[in-house]
NUDO-460105 format. One record per residue (C-alpha): residue number from 1; residue in three letters; x negated, y, z. Coordinates in steps of 0.02 Angstrom, whole numbers. Example, Ala and Ser with C-alpha at 12.3 -4.5 7.8 and 13.67 -1.06 7.14 Angstrom:
2
(site 1 "Ala" (-615 -225 390)) (site 2 "Ser" (-684 -53 357)) 
//
This chain:
453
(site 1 "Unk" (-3232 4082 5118)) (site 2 "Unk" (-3192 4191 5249)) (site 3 "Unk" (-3304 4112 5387)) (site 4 "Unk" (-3487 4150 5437)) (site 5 "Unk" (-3637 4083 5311)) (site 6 "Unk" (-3770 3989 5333)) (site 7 "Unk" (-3976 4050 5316)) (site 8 "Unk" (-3977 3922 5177)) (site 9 "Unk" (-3844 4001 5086)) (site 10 "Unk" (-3905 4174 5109)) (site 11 "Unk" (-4090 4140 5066)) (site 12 "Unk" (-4056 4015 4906)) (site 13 "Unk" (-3936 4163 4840)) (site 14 "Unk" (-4029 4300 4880)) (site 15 "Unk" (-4183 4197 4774)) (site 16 "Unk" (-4112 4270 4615)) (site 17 "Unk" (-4102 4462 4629)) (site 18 "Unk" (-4276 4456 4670)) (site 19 "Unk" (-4299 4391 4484)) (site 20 "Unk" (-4167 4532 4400)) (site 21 "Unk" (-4253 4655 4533)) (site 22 "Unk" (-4421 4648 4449)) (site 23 "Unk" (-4342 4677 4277)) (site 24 "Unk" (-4249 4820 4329)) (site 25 "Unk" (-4400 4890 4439)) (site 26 "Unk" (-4526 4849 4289)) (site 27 "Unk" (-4400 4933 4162)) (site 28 "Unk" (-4363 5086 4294)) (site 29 "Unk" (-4548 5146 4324)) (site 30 "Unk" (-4626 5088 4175)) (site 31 "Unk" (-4532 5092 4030)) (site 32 "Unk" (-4509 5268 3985)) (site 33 "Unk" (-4708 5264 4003)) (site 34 "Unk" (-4739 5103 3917)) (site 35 "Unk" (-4643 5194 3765)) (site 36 "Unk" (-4742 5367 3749)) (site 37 "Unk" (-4909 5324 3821)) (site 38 "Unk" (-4931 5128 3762)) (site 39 "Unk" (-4822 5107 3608)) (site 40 "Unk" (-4842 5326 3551)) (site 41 "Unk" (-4684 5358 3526)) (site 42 "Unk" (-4605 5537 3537)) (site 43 "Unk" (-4501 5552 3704)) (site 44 "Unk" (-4381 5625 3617)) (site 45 "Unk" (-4334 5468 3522)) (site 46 "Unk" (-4353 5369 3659)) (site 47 "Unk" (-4220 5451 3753)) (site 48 "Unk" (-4105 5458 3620)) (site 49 "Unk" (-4109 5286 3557)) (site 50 "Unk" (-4065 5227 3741)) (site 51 "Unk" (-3925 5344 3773)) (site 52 "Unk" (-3859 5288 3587)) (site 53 "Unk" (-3879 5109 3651)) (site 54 "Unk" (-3784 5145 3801)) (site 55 "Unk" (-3637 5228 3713)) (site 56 "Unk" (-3608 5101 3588)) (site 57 "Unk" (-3624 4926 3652)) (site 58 "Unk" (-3660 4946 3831)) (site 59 "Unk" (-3497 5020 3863)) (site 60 "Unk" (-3435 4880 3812)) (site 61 "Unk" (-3534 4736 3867)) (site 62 "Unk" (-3525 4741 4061)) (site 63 "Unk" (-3341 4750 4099)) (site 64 "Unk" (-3318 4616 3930)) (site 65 "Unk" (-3459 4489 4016)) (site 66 "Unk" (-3349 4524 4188)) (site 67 "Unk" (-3197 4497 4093)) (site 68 "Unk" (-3237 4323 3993)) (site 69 "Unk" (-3331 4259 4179)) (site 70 "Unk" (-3175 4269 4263)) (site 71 "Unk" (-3093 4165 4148)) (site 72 "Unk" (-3238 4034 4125)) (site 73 "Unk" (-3172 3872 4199)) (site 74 "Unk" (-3308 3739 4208)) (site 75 "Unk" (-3341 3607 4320)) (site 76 "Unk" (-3500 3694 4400)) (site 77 "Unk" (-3388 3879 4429)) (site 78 "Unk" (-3358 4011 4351)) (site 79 "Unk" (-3526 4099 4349)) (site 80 "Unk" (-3678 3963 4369)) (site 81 "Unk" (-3650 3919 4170)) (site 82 "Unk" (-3677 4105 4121)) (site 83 "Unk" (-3868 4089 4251)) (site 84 "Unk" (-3909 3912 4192)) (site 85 "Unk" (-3907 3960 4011)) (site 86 "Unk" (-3958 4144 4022)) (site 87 "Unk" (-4127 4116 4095)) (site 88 "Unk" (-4217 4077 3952)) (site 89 "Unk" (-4146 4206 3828)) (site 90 "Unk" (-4160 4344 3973)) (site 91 "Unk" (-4374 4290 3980)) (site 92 "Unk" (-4387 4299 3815)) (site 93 "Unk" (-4324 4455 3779)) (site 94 "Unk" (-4410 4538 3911)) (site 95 "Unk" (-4570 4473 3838)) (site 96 "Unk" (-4486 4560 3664)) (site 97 "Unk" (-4458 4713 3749)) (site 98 "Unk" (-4652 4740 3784)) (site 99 "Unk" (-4708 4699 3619)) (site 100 "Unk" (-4644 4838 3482)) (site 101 "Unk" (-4778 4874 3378)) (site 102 "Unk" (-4862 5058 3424)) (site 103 "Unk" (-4847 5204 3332)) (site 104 "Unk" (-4697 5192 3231)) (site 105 "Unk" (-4604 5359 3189)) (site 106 "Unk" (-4465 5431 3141)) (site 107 "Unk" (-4304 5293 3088)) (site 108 "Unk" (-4440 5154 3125)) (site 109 "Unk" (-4450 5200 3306)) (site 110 "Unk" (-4287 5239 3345)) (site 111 "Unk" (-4226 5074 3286)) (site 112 "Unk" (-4368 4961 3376)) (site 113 "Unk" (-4317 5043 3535)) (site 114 "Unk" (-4129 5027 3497)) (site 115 "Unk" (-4128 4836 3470)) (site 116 "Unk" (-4260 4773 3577)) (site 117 "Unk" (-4174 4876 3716)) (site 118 "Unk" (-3998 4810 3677)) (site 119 "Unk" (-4047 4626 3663)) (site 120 "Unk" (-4139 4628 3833)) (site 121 "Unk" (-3999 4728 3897)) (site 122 "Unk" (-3876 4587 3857)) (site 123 "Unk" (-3963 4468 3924)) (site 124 "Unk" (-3984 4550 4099)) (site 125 "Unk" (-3806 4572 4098)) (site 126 "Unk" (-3747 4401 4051)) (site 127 "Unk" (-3860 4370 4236)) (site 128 "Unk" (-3813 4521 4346)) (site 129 "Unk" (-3641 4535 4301)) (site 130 "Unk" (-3626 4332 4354)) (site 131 "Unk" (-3751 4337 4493)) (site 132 "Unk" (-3677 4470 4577)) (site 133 "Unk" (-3471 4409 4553)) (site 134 "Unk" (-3550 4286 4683)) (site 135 "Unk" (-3547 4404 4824)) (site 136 "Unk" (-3371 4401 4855)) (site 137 "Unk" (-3338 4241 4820)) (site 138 "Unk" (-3452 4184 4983)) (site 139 "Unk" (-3350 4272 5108)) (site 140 "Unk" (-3222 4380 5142)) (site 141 "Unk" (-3293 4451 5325)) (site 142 "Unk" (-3324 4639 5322)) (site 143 "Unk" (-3486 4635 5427)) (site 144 "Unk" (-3535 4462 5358)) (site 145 "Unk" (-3549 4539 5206)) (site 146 "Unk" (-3659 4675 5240)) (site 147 "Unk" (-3785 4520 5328)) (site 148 "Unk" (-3784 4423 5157)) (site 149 "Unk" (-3832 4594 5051)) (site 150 "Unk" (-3949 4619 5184)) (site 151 "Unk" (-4041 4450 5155)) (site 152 "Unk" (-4003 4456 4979)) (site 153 "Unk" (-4086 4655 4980)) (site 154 "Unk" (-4243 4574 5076)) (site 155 "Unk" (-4274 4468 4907)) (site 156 "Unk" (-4221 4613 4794)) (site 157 "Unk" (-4322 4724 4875)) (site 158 "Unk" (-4472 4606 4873)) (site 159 "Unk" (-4429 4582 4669)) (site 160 "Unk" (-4441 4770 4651)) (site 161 "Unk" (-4620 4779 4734)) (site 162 "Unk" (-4683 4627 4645)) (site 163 "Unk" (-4619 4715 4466)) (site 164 "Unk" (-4660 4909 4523)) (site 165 "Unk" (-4808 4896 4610)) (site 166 "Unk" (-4890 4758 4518)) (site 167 "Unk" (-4836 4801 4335)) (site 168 "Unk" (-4993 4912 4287)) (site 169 "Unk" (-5096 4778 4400)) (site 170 "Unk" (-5029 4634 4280)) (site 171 "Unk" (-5074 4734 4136)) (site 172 "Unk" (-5249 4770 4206)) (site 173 "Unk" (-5280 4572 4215)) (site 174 "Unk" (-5247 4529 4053)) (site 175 "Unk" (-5339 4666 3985)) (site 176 "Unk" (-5517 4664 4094)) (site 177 "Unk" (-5505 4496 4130)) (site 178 "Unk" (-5429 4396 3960)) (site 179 "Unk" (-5493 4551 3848)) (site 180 "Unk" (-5317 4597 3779)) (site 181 "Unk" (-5298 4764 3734)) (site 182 "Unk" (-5196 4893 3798)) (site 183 "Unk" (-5053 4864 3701)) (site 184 "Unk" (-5054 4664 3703)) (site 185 "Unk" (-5093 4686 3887)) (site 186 "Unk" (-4906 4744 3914)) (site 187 "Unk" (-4850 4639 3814)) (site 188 "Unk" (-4913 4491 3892)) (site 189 "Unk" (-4864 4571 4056)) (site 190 "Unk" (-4668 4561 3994)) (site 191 "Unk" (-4708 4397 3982)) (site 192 "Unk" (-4774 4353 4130)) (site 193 "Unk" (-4610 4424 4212)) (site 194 "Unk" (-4479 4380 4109)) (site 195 "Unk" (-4540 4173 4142)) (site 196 "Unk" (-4549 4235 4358)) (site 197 "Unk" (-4374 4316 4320)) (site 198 "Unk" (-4316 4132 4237)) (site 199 "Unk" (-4373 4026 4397)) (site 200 "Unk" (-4295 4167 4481)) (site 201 "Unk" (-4124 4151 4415)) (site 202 "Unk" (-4136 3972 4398)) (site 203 "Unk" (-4169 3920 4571)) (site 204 "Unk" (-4009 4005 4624)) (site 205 "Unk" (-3896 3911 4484)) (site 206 "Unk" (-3956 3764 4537)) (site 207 "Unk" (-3965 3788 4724)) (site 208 "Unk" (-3797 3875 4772)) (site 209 "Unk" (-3621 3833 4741)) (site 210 "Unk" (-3475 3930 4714)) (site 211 "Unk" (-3365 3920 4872)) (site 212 "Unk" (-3194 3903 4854)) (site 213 "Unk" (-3221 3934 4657)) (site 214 "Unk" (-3138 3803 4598)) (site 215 "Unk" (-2972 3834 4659)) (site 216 "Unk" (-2968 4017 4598)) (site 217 "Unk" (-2854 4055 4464)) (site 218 "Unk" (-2914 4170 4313)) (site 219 "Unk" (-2837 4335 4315)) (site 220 "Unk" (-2714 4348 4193)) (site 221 "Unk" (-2713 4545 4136)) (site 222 "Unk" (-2779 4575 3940)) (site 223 "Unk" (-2956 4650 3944)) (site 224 "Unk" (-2912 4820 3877)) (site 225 "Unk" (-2774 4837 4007)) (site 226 "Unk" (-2902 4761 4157)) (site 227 "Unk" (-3010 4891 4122)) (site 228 "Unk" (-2909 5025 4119)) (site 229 "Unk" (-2845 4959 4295)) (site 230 "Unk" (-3023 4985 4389)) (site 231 "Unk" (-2975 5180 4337)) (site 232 "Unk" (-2828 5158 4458)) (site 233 "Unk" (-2914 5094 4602)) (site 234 "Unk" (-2946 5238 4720)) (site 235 "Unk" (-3102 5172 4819)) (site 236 "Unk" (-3157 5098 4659)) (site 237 "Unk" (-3178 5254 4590)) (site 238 "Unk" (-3235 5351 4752)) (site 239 "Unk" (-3359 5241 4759)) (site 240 "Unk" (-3426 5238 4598)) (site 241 "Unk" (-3439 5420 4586)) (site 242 "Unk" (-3545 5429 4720)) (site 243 "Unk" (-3657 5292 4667)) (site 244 "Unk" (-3683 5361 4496)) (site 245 "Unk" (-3754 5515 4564)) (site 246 "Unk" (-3856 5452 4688)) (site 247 "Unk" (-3913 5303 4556)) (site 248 "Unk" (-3941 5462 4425)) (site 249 "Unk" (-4072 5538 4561)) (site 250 "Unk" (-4157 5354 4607)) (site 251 "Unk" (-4191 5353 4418)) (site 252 "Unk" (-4253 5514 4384)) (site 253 "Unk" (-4367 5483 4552)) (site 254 "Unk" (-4420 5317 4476)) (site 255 "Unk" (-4456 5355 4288)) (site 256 "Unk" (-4563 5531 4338)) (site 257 "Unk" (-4672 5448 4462)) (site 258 "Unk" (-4813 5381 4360)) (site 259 "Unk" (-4797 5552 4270)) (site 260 "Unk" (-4782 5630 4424)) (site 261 "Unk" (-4947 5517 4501)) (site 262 "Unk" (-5048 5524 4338)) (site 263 "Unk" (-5022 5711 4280)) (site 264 "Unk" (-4968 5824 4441)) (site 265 "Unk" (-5065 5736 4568)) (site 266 "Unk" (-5205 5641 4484)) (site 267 "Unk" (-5210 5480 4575)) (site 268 "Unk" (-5151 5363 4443)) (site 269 "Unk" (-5245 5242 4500)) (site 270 "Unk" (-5172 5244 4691)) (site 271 "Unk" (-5007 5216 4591)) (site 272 "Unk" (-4970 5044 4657)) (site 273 "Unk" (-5016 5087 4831)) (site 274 "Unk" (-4889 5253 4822)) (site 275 "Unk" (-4776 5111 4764)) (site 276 "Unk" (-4804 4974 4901)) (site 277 "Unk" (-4777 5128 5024)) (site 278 "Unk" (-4622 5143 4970)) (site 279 "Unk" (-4546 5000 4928)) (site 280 "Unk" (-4626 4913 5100)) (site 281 "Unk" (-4531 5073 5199)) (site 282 "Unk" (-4364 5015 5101)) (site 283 "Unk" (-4413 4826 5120)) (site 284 "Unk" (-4431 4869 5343)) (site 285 "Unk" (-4267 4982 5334)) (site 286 "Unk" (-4144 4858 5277)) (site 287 "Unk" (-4117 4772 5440)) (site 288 "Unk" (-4110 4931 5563)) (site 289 "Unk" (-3995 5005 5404)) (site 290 "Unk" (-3902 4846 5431)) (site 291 "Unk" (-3877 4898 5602)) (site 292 "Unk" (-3805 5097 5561)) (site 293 "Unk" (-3707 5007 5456)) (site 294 "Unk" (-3617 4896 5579)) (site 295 "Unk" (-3624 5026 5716)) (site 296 "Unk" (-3548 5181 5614)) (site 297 "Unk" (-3471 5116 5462)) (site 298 "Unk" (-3541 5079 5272)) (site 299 "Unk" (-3496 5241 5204)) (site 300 "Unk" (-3573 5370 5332)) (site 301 "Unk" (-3728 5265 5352)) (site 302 "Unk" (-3755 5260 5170)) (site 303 "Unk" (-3739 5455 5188)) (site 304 "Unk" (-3858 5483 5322)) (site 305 "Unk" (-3996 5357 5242)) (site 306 "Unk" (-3986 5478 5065)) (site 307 "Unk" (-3985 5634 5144)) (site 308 "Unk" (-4153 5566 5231)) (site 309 "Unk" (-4212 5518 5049)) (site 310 "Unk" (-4156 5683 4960)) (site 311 "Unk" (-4263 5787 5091)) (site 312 "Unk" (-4406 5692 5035)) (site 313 "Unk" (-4380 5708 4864)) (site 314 "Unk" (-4347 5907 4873)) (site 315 "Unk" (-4542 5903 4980)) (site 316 "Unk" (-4625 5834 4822)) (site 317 "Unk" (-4601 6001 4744)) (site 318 "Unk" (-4722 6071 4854)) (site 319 "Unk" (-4843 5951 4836)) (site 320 "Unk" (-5039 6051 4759)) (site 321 "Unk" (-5093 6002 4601)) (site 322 "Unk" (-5217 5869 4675)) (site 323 "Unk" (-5235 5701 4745)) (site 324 "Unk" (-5158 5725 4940)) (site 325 "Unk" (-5140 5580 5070)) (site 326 "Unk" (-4951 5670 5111)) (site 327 "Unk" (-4866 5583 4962)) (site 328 "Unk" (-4885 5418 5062)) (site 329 "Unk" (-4790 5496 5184)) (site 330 "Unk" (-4671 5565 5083)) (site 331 "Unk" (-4639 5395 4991)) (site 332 "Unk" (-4612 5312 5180)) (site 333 "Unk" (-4478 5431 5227)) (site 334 "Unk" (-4380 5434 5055)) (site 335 "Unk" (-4432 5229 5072)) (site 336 "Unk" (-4316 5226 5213)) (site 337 "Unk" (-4184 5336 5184)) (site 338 "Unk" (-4160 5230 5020)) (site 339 "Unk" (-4135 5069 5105)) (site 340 "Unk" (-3953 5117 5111)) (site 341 "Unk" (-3956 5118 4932)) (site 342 "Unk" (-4013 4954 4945)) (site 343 "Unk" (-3876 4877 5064)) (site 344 "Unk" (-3720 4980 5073)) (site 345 "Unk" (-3662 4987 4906)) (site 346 "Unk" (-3667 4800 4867)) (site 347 "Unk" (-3575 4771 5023)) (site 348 "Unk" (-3452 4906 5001)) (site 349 "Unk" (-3420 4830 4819)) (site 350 "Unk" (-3325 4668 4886)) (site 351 "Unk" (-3212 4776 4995)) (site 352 "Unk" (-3153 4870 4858)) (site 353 "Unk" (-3097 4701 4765)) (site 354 "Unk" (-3005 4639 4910)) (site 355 "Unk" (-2923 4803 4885)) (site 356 "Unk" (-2887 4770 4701)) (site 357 "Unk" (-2812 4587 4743)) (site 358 "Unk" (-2696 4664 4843)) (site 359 "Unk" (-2630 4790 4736)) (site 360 "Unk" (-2629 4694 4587)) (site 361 "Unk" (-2622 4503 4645)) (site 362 "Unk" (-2756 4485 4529)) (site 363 "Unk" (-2951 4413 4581)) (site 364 "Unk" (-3063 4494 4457)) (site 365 "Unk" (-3254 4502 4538)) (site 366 "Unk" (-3325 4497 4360)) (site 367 "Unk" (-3222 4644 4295)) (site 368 "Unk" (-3283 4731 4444)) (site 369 "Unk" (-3458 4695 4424)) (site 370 "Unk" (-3451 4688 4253)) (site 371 "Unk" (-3398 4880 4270)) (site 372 "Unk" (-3521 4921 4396)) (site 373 "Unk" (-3656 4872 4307)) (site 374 "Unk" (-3606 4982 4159)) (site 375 "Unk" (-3606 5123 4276)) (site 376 "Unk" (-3783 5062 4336)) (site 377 "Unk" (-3873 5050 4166)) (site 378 "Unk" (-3760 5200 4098)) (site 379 "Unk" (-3851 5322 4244)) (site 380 "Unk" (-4022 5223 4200)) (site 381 "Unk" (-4029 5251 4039)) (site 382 "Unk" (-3954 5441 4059)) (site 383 "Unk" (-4084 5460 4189)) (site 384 "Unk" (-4221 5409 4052)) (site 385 "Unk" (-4166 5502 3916)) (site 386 "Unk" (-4158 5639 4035)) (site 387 "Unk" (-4342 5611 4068)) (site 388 "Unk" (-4405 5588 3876)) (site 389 "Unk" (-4291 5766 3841)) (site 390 "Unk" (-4363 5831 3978)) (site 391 "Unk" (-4546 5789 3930)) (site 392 "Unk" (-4526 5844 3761)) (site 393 "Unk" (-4434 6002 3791)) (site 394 "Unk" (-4580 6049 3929)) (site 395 "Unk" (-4715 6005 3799)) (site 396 "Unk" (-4783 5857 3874)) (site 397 "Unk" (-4919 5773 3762)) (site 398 "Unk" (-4979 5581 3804)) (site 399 "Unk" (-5137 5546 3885)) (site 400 "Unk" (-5192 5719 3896)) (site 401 "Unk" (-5210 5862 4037)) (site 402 "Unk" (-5048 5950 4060)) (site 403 "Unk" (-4987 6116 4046)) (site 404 "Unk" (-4930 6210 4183)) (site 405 "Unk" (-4764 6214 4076)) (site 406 "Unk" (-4764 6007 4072)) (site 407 "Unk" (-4816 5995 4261)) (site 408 "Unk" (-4670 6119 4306)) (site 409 "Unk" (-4526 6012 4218)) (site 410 "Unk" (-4623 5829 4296)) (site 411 "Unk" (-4610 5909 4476)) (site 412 "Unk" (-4446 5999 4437)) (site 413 "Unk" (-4342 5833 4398)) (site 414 "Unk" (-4455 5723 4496)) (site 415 "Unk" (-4383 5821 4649)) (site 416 "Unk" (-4264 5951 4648)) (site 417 "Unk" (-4154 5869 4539)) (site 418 "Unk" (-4141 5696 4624)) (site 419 "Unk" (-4105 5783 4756)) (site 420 "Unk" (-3978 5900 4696)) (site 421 "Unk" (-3888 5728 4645)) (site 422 "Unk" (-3891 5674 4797)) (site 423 "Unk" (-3816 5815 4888)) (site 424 "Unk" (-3678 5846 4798)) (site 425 "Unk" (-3626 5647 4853)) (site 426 "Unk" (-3651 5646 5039)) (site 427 "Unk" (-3490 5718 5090)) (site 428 "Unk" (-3402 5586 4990)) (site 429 "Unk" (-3489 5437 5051)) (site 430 "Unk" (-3460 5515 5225)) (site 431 "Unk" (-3260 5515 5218)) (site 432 "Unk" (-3239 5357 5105)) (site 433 "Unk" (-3087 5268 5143)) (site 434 "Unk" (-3110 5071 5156)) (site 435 "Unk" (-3177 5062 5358)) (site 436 "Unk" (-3200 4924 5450)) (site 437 "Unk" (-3001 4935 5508)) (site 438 "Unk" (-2920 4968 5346)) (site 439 "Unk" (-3017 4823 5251)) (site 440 "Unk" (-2965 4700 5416)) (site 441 "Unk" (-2791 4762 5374)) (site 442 "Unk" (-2812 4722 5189)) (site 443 "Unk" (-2870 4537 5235)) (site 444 "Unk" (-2738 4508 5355)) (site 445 "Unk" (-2594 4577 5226)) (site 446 "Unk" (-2677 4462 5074)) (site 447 "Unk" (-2675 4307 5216)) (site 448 "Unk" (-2496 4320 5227)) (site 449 "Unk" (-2445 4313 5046)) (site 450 "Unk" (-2559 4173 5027)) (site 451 "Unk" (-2458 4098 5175)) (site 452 "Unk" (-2273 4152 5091)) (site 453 "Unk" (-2346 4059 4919)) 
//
């Protein structure tokens, strides 16, 4: 566990984000969009049907997935089971999740948002909550685990450009070339994910083991109590701060931009290419990110890649109202000041669990994950209610030329704002304490009360 990995190892586990990656890309940029402009329903509705979602069950099913894996004992590990059997459920629902019928109002609406959003939800948790309690289960090296993010953000980044960049491209096939229309056309594109997203996930169940898993005792602390116990854990929380800002901005950034492409700049149909430009810049990043990283710390090169990113959201602003070549640009720089969003947070998560072990004497990755994913989709779906208030407070009307009024709230959260979010984080992530020397020290002090047991 606490030795160097193998490619093998890196590649087969890295396999599966790419899967999860193109649900959460495909649900990031395009759902918001596939709700007011495919299925007609008010923004307004949209947004608050997700944030209700979010406050009810959400809170709750993250850490209590993280929770119960922890204490699954089975003779394949603690969290293959939950990716074996979650596959299927988590394509099906995705293929659910495209296919409301279109223009319900009212009650109607708000309740086939609500529960097609909350059973997809908890089915991509019951797979990133498990998936990603593997991380610190493969090693226990600070810099080795900032390689196997790295590898694993190569396929997670490669998941987000096959769901962002070829979502409306997928949609397009079935509809010119199988003669679907607009609406079936997404929902057949769902489909076609969610069953990539299955061979995704199952390819890692099957393919790596859980080091070291079976000698791991469950932690023994009641789930109410666990919870509570993240609250205590000073990095824990430093860290998640920071990340739900800076996750607050990425969504904002990445539910605006086909309004942003469509309506301010009218180039909807470059919008894969805008995508590709940016998601190829984060996609070349990761390794030289990768080597800030090692060279100045996780927590100051995760500063200097956002501040890079925020600049380049705050030029969109000034952007004409016109197709221009400079948004390419634009999306290359903010591309690679977001590759740190890509690699220092998951590698910066395991740290703060060592961390936890120590203070507690308890191992809980799942807890931990289960509650960082809460924060995730908590932000997410803030960020796109945010976005469907936004719209409908602006007066934005589907499918139709904007009004200056519209076009001045899509370029004023599309920008400013993400980068607003951004800024206020940087001096955190610059002075966060886990380094390279305190988490050695952490190691070495958990090494010797393995040693006095």
């Amino acid at each position: 566990m606490s030795g160097k990995l193998s490619g093998k190892v890196k590649v087969m586990y890295g396999v599966g984000d790419m899967g999860a990656a193109m649900l959460t890309a495909i649900t990031q940029f395009f759902l918001m969009f596939y709700y007011t402009d495919v299925a007609l329903i008010n923004p307004a509705i949209v947004g608050s049907a997700l944030m209700v979602g979010k406050l009810t069950w959400d809170a709750l099913n993250d850490p209590l997935v993280g929770w119960i894996s922890d204490r699954t004992r089975t003779r394949w590990g603690r969290r293959r089971p939950w990716l074996l059997f979650g596959a299927v459920p988590l394509a099906l629902l995705t293929w659910l999740l495209f296919s409301i019928p279109t223009g319900l109002t009212g009650a109607a609406a708000f309740w086939a948002v609500l529960v097609s959003f909350l059973l997809f939800d908890t089915a991509h948790t019951v797979i990133t909550v498990n998936y990603s309690a593997l991380t610190p289960e493969l090693t226990r090296d600070y810099d080795e685990r900032t390689s196997v993010t790295t590898v694993r953000e190569i396929f997670t980044v490669l998941g987000y450009m096959l769901g962002a960049a070829t979502t409306t491209l997928v949609a397009d096939f079935f509809s010119k070339s199988i003669g679907l229309d607009r609406h079936a056309s997404y929902s057949a594109m769902g489909a076609f994910f969610g069953v990539v997203a299955m061979v995704a996930v199952l390819v890692t169940a099957f393919g790596v083991k859980e080091i070291g898993s079976g000698a791991t005792e469950p932690a023994k602390i009641p789930p109410f109590k666990a919870v509570l116990s993240t609250f205590r854990n000073k990095p824990f929380m430093w860290l998640m701060g920071c990340f739900l800002l800076t996750n607050l901005a990425f969504t904002l950034l990445t539910t605006l931009l086909p309004y942003y492409l469509t309506y301010q700049l009218e180039m909807s149909k470059e919008l894969p290419l805008v995508m590709f430009a940016m998601l190829g810049a984060i996609g070349l990043f990761l390794y030289p990110m990768k080597l800030l990283t090692d060279r100045i710390g996780k927590g100051p090169a995760y500063a200097v890649g956002l501040g890079v990113a925020a600049l380049a959201c705050a030029a969109t602003f000034l952007l004409p109202h016109r197709p221009t070549v400079l948004v390419y640009a634009i999306g290359v720089v903010a591309g690679m000041g977001f590759s740190a969003q890509w690699v220092c947070p998951w590698s910066m998560l395991p740290d703060v669990i060592e961390y936890d072990e120590l203070r507690t004497g308890q191992r809980q990755e799942g807890l931990y994950y289960g509650m960082w994913n809460f924060i995730t989709k908590l932000t997410n779906a803030f960020g796109i209610a945010l976005v469907g208030w936004t719209l409908a407070l602006f007066g934005y009307v589907a499918n139709q030329p904007q009004t200056a009024r519209a076009l001045f709230g899509i370029k004023l959260f599309f920008g400013p704002a993400s980068a607003i979010a951004i800024f206020v984080a940087l001096p955190f992530l610059a002075t966060y304490p886990i380094t390279r020397k305190s988490h050695a020290e952490i190691v070495k002090q958990l090494a010797a009360k393995e040693v006095a047991q």
